[in-house]
C-alpha positions, 0 to 999 in steps of 0.5 A: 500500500502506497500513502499519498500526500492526498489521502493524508490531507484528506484525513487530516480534514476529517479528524486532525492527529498529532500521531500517524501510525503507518501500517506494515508494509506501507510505503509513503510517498516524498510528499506524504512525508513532507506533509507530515513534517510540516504538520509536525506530526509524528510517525509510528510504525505498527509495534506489530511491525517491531515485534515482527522485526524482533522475530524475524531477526531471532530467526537469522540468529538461530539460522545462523548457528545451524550449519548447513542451512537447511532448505526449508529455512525461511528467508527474510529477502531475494535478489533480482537473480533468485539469490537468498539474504538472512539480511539486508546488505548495506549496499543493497535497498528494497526494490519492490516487497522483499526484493533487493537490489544495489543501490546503485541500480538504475531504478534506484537512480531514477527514484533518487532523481525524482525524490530530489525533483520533489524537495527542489519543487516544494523549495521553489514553492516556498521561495516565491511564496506561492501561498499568496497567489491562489492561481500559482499555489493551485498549479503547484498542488496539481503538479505535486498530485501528478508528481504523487501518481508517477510515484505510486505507479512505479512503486507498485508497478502499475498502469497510470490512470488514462484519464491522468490530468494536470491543471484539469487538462488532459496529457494531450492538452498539456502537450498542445498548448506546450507547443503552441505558446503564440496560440495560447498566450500571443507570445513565442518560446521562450528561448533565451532565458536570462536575468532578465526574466521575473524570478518566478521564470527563472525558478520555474525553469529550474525545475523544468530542467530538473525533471528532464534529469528524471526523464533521462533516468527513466529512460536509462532505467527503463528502456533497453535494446529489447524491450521498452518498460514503463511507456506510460510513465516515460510520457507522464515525465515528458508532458511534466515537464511541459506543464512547467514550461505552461507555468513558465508561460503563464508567469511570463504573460502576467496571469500569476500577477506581481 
């Protein structure tokens, strides 16, 4: 189970809480977290979880005092090549369940891209104050959402939603304006960012160039010779970064205000 930063927001304005206790096995998203701490509120793990913990490293113990292992022993995680741990390697991190992997794995790398895409967009969100311009600080909560369903996708291996929206547009409406900036805001590209442009532009920009980091990690991660994963999220990535050029748009016609 995945928690978002939404289901957290909607919980907490049915009932607010000080605690949050996370249930075994979930996972919370970057920004799920990120509400939690600027909510101050704390987070729990499940004693069940604890107590399992305790067991299970019990086990390990006593496995390895036995020698030879016997094969009807149980293991604590696998490898990606059908190997067995009784623990986890420093150097090795949860893929999915109880499948590790390397931690320099290109999965891996391209979770970090994105994890550190996420803290540099609530920054950004912070440096110019985007709480006191309701268009700019609704765009932002869209992206954050959008952000929050590529996670979860991957996460879980799962199909993004077909009817995914960004700013209560489409993907194919995102990509269409994207393009066409003389249409839709009586103005050509914006080549040649400089000092010149507002500062709202130019941290914008920023983070448009952020996520074409990501992208390029998801495509080493999940594009090879033979085969072509995940086409789905690859485009939810390009159309993102789309979505910021519209915000880099909007703040260069005037629509976010002074």
């Amino acid at each position: 189970m995945v928690v978002t930063e939404l289901q957290l927001k909607e919980n907490y304005k049915n009932e607010k809480f000080s605690k949050y206790y996370l249930e075994e096995g979930a996972i919370l998203t970057p920004s799920a977290k990120q509400f939690l701490r600027d909510k101050k509120i704390e987070l729990v793990q499940k004693n069940k979880e604890q107590k399992k913990r305790e067991i299970t490293n019990n086990k390990i113990e006593k496995i390895k005092e036995k020698k030879p292992i016997k094969n009807n022993e149980v293991t604590k995680y696998k490898g990606l090549m059908g190997e067995v741990y009784f623990e986890k390697p420093e150097y090795m991190t949860q893929l999915s369940g109880n499948i590790l992997i390397k931690k320099n794995h290109k999965i891996i790398f391209f979770r970090s891209k994105i994890d550190n895409f996420l803290s540099e967009l609530i920054l950004v969100e912070k440096q110019i104050n985007a709480n006191n311009n309701a268009k700019l600080k609704k765009d932002f909560k869209s992206i954050r959402q959008f952000l929050d369903a590529i996670i979860t996708s991957e996460i879980l291996n799962t199909k993004l939603d077909k009817n995914l929206k960004i700013f209560d547009l489409s993907l194919e409406e995102i990509r269409e304006i994207s393009h066409n900036p003389k249409k839709n805001f009586s103005m050509g590209h914006l080549f040649g960012i400089s000092s010149d442009n507002s500062i709202k532009t130019l941290y914008l920009n920023k983070l448009r160039t952020l996520i074409r980091e990501v992208e390029i990690t998801a495509v080493d991660a999940f594009v090879s010779e033979l085969e072509i994963q995940k086409i789905d999220l690859l485009r939810a990535l390009n159309r993102l970064s789309s979505a910021i050029y519209i915000m880099m748009l909007k703040e260069e016609k005037g629509e976010y205000g002074n």
